[in-house]
C-alpha positions as CSV (number, residue, x, y, z in Angstrom):
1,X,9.0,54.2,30.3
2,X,6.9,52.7,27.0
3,X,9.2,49.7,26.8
4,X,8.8,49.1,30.4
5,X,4.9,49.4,30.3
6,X,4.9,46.9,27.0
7,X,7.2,44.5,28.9
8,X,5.0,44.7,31.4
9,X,2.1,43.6,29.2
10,X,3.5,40.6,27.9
11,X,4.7,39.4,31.5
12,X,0.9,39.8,31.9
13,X,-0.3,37.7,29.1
14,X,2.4,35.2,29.5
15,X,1.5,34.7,33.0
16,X,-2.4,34.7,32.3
17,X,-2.2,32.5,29.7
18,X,0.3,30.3,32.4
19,X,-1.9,29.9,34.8
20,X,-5.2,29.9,32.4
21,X,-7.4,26.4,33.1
22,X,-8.6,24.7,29.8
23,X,-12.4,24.2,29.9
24,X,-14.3,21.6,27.6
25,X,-15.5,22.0,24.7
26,X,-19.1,22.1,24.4
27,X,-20.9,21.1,21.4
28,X,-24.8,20.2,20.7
29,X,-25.9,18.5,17.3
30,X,-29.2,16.4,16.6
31,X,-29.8,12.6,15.4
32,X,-29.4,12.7,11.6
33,X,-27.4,16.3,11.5
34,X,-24.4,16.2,9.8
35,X,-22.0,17.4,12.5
36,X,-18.5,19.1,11.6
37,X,-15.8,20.4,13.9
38,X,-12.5,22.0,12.2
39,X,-9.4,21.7,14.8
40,X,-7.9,25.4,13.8
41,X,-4.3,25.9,13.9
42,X,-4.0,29.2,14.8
43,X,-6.5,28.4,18.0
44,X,-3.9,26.1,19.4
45,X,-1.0,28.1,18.5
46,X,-1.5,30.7,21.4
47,X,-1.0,27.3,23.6
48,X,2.0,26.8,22.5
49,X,3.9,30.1,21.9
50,X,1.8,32.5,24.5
51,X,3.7,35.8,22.7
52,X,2.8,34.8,19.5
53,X,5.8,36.9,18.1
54,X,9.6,36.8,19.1
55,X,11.4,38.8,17.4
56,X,9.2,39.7,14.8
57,X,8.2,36.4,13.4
58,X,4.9,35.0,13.7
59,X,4.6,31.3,14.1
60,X,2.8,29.2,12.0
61,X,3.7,25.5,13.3
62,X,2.6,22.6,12.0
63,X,0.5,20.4,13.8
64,X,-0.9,17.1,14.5
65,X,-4.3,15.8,16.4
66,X,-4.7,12.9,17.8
67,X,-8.7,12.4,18.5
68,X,-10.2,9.6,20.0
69,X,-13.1,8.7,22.4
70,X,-12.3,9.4,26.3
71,X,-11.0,5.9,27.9
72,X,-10.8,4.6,24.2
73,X,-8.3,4.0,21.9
74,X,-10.7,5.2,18.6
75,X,-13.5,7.5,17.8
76,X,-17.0,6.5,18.2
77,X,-18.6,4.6,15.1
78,X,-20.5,7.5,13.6
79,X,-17.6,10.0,14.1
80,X,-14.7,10.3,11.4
81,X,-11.6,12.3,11.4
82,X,-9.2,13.5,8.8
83,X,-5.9,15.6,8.3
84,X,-4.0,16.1,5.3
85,X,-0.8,17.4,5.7
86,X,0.1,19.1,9.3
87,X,0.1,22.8,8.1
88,X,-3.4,22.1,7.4
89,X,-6.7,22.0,9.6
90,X,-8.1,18.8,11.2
91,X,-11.8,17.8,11.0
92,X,-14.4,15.7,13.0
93,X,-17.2,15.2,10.9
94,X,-20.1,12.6,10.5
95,X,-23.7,12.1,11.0
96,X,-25.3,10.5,14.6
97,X,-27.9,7.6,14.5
98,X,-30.7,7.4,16.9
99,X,-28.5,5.1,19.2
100,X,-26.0,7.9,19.2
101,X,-27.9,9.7,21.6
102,X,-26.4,11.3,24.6
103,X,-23.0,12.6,26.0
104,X,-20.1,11.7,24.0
105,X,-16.3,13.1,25.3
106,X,-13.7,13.4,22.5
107,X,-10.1,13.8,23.3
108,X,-8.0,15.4,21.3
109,X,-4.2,15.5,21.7
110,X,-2.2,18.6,19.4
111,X,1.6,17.6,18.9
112,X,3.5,21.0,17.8
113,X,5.6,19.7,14.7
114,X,8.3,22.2,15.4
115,X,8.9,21.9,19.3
116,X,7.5,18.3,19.5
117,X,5.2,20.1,22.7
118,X,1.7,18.7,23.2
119,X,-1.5,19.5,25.4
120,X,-4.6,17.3,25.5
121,X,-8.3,19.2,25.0
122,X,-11.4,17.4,25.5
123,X,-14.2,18.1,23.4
124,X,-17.6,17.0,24.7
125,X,-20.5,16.2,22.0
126,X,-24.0,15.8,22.9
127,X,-26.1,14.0,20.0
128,X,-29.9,15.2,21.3
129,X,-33.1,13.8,19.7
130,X,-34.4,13.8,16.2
131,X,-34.1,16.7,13.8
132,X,-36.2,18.1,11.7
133,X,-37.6,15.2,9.2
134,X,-36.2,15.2,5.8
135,X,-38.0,12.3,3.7
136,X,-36.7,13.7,0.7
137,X,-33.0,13.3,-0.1
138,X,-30.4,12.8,-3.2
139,X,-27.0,12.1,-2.7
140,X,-24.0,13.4,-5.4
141,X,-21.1,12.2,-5.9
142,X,-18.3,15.2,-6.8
143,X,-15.5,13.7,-8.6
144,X,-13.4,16.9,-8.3
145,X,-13.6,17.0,-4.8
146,X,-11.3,16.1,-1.8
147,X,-13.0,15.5,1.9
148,X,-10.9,18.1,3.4
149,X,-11.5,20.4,0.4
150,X,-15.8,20.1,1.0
151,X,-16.0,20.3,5.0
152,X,-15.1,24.0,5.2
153,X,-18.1,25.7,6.1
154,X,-17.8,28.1,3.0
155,X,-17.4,25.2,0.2
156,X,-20.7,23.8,1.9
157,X,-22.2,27.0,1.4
158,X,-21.0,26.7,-2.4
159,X,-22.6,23.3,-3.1
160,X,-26.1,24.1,-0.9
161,X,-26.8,26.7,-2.9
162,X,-26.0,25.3,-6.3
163,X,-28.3,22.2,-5.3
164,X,-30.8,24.7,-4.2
165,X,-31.2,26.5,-7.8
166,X,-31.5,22.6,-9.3
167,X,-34.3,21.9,-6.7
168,X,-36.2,25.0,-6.5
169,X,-36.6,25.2,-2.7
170,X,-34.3,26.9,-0.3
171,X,-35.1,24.0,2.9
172,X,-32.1,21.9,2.3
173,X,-30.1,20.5,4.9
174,X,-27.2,18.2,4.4
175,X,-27.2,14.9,5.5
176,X,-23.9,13.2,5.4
177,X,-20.9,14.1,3.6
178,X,-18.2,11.2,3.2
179,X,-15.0,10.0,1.0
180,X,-15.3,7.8,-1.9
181,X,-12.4,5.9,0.3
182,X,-14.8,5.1,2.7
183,X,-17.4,4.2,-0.1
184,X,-14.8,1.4,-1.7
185,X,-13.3,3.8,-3.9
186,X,-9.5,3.3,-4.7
187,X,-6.5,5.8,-3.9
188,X,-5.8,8.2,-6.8
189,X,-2.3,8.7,-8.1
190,X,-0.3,11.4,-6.2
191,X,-0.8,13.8,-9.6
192,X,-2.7,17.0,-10.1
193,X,-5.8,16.6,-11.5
194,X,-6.3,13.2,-9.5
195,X,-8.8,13.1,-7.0
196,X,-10.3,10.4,-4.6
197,X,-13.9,12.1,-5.2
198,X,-16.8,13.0,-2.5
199,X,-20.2,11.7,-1.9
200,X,-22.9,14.7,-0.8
201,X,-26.2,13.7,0.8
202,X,-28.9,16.3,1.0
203,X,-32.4,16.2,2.5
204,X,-35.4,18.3,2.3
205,X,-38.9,18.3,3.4
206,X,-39.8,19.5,-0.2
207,X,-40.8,16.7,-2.8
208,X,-38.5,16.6,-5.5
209,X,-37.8,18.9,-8.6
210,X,-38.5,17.6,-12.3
211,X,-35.3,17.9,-12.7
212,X,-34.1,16.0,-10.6
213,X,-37.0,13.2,-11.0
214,X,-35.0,12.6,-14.8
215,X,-33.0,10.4,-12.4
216,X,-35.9,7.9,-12.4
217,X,-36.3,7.7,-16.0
218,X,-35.7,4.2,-17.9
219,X,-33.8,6.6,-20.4
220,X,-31.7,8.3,-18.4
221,X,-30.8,4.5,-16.7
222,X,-30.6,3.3,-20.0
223,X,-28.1,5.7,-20.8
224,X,-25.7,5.6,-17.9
225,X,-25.6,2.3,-18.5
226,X,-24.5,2.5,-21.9
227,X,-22.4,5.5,-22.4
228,X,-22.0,6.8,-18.9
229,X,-23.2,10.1,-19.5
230,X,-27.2,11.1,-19.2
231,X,-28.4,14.2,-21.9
232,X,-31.1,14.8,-19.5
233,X,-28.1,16.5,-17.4
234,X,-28.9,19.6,-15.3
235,X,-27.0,19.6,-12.7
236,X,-25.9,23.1,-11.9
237,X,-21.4,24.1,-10.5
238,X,-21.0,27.9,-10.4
239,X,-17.4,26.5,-9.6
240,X,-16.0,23.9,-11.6
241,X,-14.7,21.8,-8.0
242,X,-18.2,21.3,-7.1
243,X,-19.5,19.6,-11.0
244,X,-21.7,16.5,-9.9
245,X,-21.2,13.5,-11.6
246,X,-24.9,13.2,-13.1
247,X,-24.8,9.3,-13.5
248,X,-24.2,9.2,-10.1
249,X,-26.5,10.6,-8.8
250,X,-29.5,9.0,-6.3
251,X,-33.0,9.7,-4.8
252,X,-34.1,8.5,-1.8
253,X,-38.0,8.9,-1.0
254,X,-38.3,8.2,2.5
255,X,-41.6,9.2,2.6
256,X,-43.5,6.1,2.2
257,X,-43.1,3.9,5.4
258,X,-41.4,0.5,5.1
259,X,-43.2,-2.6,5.6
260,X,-41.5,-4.1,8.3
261,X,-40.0,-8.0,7.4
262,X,-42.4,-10.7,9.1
263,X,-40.4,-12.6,11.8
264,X,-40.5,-16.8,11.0
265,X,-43.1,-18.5,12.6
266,X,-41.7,-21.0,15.0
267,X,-43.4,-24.6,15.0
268,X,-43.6,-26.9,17.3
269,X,-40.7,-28.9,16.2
270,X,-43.3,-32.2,15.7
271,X,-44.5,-33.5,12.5
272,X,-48.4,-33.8,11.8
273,X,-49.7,-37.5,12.3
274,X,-50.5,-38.2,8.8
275,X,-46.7,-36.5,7.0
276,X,-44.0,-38.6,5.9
277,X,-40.7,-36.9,6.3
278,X,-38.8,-38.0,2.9
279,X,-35.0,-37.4,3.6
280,X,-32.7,-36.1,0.4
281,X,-31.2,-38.5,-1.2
282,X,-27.2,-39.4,-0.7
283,X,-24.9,-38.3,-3.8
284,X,-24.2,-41.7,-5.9
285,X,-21.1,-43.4,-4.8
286,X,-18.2,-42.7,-6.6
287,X,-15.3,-45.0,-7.6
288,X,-11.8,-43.5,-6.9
289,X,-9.9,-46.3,-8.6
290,X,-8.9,-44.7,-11.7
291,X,-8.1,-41.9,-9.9
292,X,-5.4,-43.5,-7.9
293,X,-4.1,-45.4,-11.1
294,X,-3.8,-42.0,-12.6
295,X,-2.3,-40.1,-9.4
296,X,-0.2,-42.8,-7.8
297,X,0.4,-46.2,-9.8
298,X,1.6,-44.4,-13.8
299,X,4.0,-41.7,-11.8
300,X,5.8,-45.2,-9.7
301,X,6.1,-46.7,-12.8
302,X,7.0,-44.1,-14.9
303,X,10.0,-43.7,-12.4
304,X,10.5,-47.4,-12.1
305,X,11.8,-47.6,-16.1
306,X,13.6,-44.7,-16.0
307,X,15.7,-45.7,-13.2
308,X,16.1,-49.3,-14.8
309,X,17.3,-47.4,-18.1
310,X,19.5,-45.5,-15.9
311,X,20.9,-48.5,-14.3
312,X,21.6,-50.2,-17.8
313,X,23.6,-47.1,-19.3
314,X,25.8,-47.0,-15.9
315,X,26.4,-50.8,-15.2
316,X,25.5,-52.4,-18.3
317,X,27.0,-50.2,-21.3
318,X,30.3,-49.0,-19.8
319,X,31.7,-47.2,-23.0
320,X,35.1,-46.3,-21.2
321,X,35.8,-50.0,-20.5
322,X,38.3,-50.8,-23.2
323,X,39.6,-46.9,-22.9
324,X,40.5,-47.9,-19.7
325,X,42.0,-51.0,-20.6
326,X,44.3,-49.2,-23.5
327,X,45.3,-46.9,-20.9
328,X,46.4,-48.9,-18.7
329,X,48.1,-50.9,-21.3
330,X,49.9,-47.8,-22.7
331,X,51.2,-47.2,-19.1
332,X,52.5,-50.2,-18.9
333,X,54.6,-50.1,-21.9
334,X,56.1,-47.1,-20.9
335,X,56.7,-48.5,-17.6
336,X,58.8,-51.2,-19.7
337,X,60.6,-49.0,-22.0
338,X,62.1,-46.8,-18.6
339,X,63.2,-49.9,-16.9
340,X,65.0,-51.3,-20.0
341,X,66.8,-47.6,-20.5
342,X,67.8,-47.4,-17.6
343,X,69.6,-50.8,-17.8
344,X,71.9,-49.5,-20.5
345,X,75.9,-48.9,-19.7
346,X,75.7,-45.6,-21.9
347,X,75.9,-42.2,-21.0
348,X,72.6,-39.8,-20.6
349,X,71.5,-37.8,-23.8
350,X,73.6,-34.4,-23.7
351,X,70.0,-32.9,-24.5
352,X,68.9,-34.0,-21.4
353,X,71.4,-32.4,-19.2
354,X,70.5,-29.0,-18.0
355,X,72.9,-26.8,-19.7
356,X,73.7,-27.8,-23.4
357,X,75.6,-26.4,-26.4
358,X,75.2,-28.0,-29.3
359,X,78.4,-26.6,-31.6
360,X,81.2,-27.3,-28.6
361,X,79.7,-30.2,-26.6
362,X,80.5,-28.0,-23.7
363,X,78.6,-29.0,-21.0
364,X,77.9,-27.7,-17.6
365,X,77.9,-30.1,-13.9
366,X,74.1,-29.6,-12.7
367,X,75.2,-29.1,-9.7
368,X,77.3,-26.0,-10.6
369,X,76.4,-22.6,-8.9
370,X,79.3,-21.0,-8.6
371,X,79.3,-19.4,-11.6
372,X,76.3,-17.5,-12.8
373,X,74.4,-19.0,-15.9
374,X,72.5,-16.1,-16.9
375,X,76.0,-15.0,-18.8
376,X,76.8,-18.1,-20.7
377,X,75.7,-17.4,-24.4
378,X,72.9,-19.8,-25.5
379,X,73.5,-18.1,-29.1
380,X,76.7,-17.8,-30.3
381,X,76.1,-14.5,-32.2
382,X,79.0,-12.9,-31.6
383,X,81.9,-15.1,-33.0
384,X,82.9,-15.7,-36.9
385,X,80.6,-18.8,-38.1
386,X,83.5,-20.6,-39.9
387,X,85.6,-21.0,-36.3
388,X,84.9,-22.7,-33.7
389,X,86.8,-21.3,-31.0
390,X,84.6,-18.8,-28.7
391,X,85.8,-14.9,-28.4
392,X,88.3,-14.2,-25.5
């Protein structure tokens, strides 16, 4: 009766979580507020696999996300995302600018890894007016630091409160967070202890620390310059990760309003009565006949000799004339010498015949085959040297 109940249960979820609608995502962030969103695993995960365990195993699937603006094939300009690896979490994160403002509609598409399933979500974004001022801000650079490794809502919590005990107030707010990637910065090596490093901006309403107004020194500039490392160095990094590169460091007062640029005053296009428009004078003319002798005429001639030398050697100075001629004298001769030998009433040389031996003048008809020549001695090593009659 338990199982059936349990059963029971499951057929319930499974069929609740069939016929369940996916609503949107609602989010609401301000112009100038750093905005993060973490794309969870385990969220999705119940889309998926709705019983979450067969057979005792949970799954843990890896995952992909695809995010990009509704009806477009990227993400809006002030809107980044970033995934390591697929077992890991996916992040939208970036700041909105005044002409951010308003509705923005994010899809994201999750591709399941293991059963190559996917779903589409839609995340809607409003970007409302501007936040809370913050003229007062000073950006870090972490060299420790990966982008996925600082978005976590906990490792923000780490380096707020670390810059918080270096400024002395507890109003801090960040302002941006992005890659050195994004900053210019080159890809590290795939090796532990190699990292591509992360900028932090934070702003406050608070004027700045004297510490950190050692960034302004001539000494301290002096110093980076030089050696790369400040002594006037008090930064603060309960955890190692979050050390700030000191040099690197910047303050930005925006406090004191900028003078806006004056626009170019537009004339009326006609000169006063009494000017006299003086036009620039032309370049001097230049000659470009030496350059052409140079380019053109010494190459030609240059190759002109060398294939009149060429021409000499071959046509001129024909070394294998008179090796020629003694060649062809030679065969001549011999031509001579055959024709007069074969004029001759005398029988052929018996070393010219094909079978020959030397001790009984025996000799065989070329045109013999009956017999077979591979048993007719050559060396007669078998009968007495002082006869010369063969073994019967």
């Amino acid at each position: 009766m338990a199982d059936m109940q349990s059963w029971g249960v499951l057929f319930t979820v499974y069929l609740a979580s069939a016929l369940v609608v996916h609503a949107d995502i609602k989010i609401y962030t301000r112009v100038g507020q750093f905005f993060v969103y973490e794309l969870q695993r385990e969220v999705f995960q119940s889309d998926f696999e709705p019983f979450l365990i067969h057979y005792g195993h949970v799954y843990d699937d890896p995952m992909v996300f695809k995010c990009n603006k509704q009806n477009f094939p990227d993400l809006p300009r002030w809107l980044r995302y970033t995934q390591r690896h697929p077992l890991d979490n996916g992040f939208l994160y970036g700041t909105p600018l005044q002409e951010d403002q308003g509705k923005t509609v994010i899809e994201v598409t999750v591709i399941n890894k293991r059963s190559y399933d996917a779903f589409r979500e839609r995340l809607v974004i409003t970007v409302g007016t501007q936040g809370k001022r913050m003229p007062y801000q000073v950006e870090f650079f972490l060299p420790l630091r990966e982008i996925e490794k600082v978005l976590p809502s906990a490792v923000q919590q780490e380096i707020k409160l670390d810059i918080q005990r270096m400024w002395g107030t507890e109003r801090l707010d960040f302002v941006n967070i992005s890659s050195a990637l994004d900053r210019g910065g080159r890809v590290p090596l795939p090796l532990p202890g190699h990292y591509e490093g992360v900028y932090v901006k934070m702003g406050s309403d608070q004027y700045f620390s004297e510490c950190l107004l050692r960034l302004l020194s001539p000494q301290h500039q002096q110093e980076c310059k030089a050696a790369g490392k400040a002594s006037g160095d008090c930064s603060i990094c309960v955890n190692p990760a979050n050390c700030m590169a000191w040099c690197n460091a910047t303050l930005i007062d925006l406090s004191k309003p900028v003078p806006p640029t004056l626009a170019p005053t537009r004339g009326s296009g006609i000169l006063e009565g009494q000017s006299f428009y003086d036009p620039p004078e032309s370049p001097p003319s230049r000659e470009f006949f030496l350059d052409y002798i140079g380019t053109v005429i010494i190459p030609f001639v240059l190759a002109l000799i060398l294939c009149i030398i060429l021409a000499y050697v071959m046509c001129c100075r024909r070394e294998g004339v008179i090796q020629l001629y003694h060649h062809r004298t030679i065969q001549g001769n011999a031509d001579e010498l055959r024709t007069m030998a074969g004029g001759r009433a005398v029988p052929r040389p018996l070393s010219t015949l094909p079978m020959f031996n030397m001790r009984t003048g025996e000799r065989m008809p070329p045109l013999q085959r009956h017999s077979d020549s591979s048993h007719i001695p050559l060396i007669m090593a078998q009968h007495d040297p002082n006869t010369d009659t063969l073994p019967r």
